[in-house]
N, C-alpha and C positions, 0 to 999 in steps of 0.2 A: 610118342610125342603126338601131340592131338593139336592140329593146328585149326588156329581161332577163327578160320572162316567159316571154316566147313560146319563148323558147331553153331555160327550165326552167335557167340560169346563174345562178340566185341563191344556190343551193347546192352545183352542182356543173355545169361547162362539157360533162356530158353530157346531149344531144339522145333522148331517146328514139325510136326507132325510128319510131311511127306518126308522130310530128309532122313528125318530118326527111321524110318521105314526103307526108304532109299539104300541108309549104309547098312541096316539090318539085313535086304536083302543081297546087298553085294557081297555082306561078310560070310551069309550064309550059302552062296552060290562060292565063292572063292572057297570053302570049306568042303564043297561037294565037288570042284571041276580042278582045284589046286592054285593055278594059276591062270588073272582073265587078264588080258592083257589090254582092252578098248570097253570103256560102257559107252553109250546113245542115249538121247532123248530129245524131246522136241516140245516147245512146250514148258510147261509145268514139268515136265519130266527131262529138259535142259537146265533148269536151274538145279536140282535133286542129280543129274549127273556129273556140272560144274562142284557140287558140296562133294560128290563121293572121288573124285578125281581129283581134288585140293586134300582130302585127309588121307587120298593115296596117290604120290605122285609119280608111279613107277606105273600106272594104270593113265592110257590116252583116253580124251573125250571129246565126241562128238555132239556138236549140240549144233539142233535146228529153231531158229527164233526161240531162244530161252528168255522162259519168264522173268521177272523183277521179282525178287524176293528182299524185302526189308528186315 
């Protein structure tokens, strides 16, 4: 189930750049450590952990002044 936030598909079916990056490297880190239970960011890299924490909700997020992402 891929929920519509994290994909930024509510208005339009394009992935911005950082996020598509974001969940590639969380899937690829959960693929190498098994199970992450918290990702971080701060920043630019708060809004990128709010996407990867919305399309997995069993994973907590830590976010320091996260960006607006449109």
């Amino acid at each position: 189930m891929r929920h519509e936030c994290a994909s930024n598909s509510i208005l339009s079916k394009f992935i911005p750049a950082q996020i598509q990056a974001a969940e590639d490297y969380y899937d690829a880190m959960s693929a190498k450590y098994k199970k992450i239970s918290y990702v971080c960011g701060n920043s630019l890299g708060g809004v990128t952990t709010n996407a990867v924490a919305i399309k997995h909700p069993e994973v907590k997020a830590f976010t320091l002044d996260p960006a607006y992402s449109s």
